[in-house]
RORO-657681 format. One record per residue: residue number from 1; residue in one letter; x negated, y negated, z of N, C-alpha, C in turn. Coordinates in Angstrom, 2 decimals. Each point is the difference from the previous one (the first is absolute). Layout:
BEGIN
 num residuo  n.east n.north    n.up ca.east ca.north   ca.up  c.east c.north    c.up
 NUM       a       X       Y       Z       X        Y       Z       X       Y       Z
...
This chain:
BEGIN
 num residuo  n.east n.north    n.up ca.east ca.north   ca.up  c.east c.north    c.up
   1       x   -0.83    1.18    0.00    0.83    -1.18    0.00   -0.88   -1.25    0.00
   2       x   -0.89   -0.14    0.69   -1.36    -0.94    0.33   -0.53   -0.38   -1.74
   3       x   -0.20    1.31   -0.71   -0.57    -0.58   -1.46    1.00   -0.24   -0.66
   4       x    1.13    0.25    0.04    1.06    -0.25   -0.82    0.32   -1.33    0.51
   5       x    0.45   -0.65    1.05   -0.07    -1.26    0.57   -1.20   -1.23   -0.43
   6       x   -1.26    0.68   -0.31   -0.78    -0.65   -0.18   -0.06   -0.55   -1.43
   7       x    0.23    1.33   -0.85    0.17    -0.66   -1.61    1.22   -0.47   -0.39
   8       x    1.35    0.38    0.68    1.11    -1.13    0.05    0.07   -0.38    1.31
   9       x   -0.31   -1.19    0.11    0.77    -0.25    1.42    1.12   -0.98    0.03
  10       x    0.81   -0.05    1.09    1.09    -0.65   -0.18    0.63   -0.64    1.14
  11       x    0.22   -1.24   -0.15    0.46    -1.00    1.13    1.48    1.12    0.69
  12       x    0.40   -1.28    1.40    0.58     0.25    0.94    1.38    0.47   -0.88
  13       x    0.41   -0.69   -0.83    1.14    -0.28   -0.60    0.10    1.35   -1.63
  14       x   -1.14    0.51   -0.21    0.08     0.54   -1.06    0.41    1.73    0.21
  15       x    0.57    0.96   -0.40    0.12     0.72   -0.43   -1.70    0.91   -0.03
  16       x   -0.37    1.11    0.66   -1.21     0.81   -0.05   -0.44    0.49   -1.04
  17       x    1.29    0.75   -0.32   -0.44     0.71   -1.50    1.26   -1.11   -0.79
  18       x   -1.08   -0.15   -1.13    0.37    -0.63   -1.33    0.17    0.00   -1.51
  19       x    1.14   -0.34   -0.68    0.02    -0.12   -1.78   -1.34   -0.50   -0.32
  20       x    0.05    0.11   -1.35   -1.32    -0.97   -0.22    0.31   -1.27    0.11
  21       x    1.13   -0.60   -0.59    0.91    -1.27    0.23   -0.26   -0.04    1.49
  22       x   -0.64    0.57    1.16    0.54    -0.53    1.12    1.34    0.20    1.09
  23       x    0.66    0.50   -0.96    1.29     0.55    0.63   -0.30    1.19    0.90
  24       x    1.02    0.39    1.17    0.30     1.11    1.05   -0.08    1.26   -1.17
  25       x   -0.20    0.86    0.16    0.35     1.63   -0.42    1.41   -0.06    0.26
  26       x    0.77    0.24   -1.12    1.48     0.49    0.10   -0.56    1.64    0.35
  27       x    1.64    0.53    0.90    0.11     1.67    0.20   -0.23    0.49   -1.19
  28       x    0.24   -0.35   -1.27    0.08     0.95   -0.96   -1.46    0.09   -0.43
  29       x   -0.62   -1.22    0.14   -1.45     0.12   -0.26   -0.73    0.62    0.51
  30       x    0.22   -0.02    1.33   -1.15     1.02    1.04    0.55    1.38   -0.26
  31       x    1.05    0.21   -0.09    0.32     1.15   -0.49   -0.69    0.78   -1.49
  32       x   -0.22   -0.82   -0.81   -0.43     0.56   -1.46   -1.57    0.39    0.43
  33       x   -0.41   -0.85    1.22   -1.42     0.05   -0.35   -0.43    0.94    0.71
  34       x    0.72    0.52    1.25   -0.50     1.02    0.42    0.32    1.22   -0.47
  35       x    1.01    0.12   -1.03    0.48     1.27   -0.70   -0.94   -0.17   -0.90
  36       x   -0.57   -0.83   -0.65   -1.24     0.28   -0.59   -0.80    0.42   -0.05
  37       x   -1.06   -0.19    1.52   -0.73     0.44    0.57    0.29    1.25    0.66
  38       x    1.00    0.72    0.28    0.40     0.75    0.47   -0.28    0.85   -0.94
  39       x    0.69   -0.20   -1.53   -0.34     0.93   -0.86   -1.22    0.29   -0.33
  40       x   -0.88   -1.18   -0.46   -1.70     0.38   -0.37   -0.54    0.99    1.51
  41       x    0.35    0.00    0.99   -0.47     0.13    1.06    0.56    1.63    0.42
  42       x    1.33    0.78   -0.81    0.43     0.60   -0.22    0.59    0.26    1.90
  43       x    0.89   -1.10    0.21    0.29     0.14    1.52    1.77    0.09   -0.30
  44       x    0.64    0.06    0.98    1.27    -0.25   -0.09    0.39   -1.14   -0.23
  45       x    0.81   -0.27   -0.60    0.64    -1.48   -0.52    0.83   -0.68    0.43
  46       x    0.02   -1.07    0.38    0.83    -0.63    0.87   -0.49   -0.92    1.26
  47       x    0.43   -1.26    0.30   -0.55    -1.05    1.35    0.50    0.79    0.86
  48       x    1.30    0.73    0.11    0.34     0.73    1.11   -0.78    0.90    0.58
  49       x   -1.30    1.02   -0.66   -0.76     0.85    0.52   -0.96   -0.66    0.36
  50       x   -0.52   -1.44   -0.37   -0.44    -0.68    0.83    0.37   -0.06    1.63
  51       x    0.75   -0.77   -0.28    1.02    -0.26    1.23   -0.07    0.97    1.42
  52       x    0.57    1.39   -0.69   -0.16     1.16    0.70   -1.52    0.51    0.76
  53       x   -0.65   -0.07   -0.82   -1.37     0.22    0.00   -0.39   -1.00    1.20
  54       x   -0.36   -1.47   -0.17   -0.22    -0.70    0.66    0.51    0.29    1.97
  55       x    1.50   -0.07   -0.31    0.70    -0.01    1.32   -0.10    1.50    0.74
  56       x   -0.73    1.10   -0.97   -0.49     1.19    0.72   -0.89   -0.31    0.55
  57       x   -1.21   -0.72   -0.63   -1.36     0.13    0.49    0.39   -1.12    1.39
  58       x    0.67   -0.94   -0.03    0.24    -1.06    1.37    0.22    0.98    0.73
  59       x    1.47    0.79   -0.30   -0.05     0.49    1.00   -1.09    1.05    0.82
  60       x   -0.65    0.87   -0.54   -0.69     0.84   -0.03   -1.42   -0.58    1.13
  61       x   -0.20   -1.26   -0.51   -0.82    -1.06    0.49    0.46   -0.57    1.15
  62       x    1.44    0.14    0.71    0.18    -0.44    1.38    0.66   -0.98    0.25
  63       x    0.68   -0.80   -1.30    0.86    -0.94   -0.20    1.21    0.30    0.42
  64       x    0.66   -1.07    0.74    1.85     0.15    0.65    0.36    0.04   -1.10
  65       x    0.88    1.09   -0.44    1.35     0.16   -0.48    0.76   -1.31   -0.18
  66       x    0.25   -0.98    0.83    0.66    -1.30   -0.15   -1.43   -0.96   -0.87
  67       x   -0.85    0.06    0.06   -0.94    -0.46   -0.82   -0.19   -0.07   -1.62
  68       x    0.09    1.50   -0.10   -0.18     0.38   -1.44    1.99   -0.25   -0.22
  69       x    1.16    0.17    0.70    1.14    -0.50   -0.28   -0.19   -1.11   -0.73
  70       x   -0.52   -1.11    0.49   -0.04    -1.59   -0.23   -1.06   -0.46   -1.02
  71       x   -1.00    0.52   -0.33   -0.99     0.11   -1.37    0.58    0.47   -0.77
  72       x    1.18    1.10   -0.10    0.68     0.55   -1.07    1.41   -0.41   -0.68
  73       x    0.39   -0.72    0.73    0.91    -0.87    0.06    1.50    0.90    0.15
  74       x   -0.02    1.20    1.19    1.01     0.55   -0.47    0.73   -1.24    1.66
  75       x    1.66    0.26   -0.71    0.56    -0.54    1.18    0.87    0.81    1.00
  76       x   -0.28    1.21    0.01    0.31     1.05    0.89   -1.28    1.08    0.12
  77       x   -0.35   -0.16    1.49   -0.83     1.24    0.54    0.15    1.20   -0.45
  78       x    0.86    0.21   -0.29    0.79     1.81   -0.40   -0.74   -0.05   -1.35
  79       x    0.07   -0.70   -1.02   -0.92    -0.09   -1.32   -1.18    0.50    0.37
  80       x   -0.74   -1.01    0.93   -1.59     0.79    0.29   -0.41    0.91    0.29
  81       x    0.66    0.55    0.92   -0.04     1.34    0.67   -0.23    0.95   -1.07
  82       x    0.66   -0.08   -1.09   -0.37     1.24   -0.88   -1.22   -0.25   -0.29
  83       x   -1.23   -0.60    0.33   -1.52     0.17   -0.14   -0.54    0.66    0.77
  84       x    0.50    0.59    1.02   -0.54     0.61    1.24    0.27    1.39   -0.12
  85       x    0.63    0.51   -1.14    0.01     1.44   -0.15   -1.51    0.55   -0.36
  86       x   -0.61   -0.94   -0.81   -0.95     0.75   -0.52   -1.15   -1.19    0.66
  87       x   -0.31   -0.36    0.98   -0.59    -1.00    0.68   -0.41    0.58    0.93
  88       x   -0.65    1.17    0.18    0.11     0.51    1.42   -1.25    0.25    0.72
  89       x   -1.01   -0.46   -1.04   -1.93     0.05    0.83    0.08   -1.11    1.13
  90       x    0.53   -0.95    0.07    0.27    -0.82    1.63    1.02    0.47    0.46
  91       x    0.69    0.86   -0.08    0.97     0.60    1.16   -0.62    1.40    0.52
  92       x   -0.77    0.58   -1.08   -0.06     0.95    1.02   -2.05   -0.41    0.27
  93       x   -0.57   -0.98   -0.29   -1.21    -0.96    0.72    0.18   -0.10    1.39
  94       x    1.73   -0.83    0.26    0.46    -0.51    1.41    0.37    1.22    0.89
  95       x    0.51    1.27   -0.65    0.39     1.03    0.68   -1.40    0.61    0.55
  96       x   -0.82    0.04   -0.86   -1.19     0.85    0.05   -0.35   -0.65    1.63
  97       x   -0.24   -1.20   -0.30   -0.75    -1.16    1.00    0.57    0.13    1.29
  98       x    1.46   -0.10   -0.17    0.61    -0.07    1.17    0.69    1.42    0.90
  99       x    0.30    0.73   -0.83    0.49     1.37    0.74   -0.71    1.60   -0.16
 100       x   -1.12   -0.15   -0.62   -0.83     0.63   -0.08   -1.14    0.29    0.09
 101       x   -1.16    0.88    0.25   -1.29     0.30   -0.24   -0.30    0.70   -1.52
 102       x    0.94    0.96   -0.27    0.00     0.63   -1.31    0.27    0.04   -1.13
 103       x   -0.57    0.09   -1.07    0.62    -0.68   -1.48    1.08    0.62   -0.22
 104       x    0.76   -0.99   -0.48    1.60     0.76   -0.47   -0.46   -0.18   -1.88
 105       x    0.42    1.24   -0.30    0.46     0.19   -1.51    1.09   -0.93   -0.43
 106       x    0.10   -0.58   -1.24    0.95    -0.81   -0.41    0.79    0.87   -1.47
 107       x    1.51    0.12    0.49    0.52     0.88   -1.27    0.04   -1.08   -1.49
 108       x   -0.28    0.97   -0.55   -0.12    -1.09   -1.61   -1.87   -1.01   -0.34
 109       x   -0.24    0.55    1.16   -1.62    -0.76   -0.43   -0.23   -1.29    0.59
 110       x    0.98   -0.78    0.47   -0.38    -1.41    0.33    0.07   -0.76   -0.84
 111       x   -1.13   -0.13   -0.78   -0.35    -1.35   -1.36    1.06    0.60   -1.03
């Protein structure tokens, strides 16, 4: 973000990522560009597996649930929660830590 900031940078008032005109990224734009890259990159397609991806690794990383809620912009908790199915290397980190001496196996692998 630091070199990308550095070769555009952009006042208080401007928009981070930019048109060449200067303009905000419309949704549809950030959208084309990461299905782009997605494809050369041969990943799944879509900002949403972004999305997903991202708010696993928060969580995974030790972030409140009401945290990654409010970065994601959902406006019901019950939305987020479905990241925590497959989020489970800091739950069972905190279990390990706290109610145990012994490694617990995780069904499905963890990551």
């Amino acid at each position: 973000m630091a070199a990308y900031l550095a070769a555009y940078p952009a006042r208080a008032d401007e928009p981070v990522f930019r048109t060449a005109p200067g303009h905000g990224l419309s949704r549809r734009r950030l959208h084309k560009i990461v299905d782009r890259y997605a494809l050369v990159l041969r990943l799944p397609r879509g900002v949403h597996t972004l999305r997903h991806s991202a708010a696993t690794r928060w969580l995974n990383r030790g972030m409140s649930l009401r945290s990654v809620q409010v970065i994601l912009g959902h406006a019901r908790i019950a939305t987020t929660t479905g990241y925590l199915g497959i989020a489970t290397d800091a739950l069972v980190a905190e279990y390990q830590r706290t109610c145990t001496a012994a490694p617990v196996a995780v069904i499905g692998g963890g990551r």
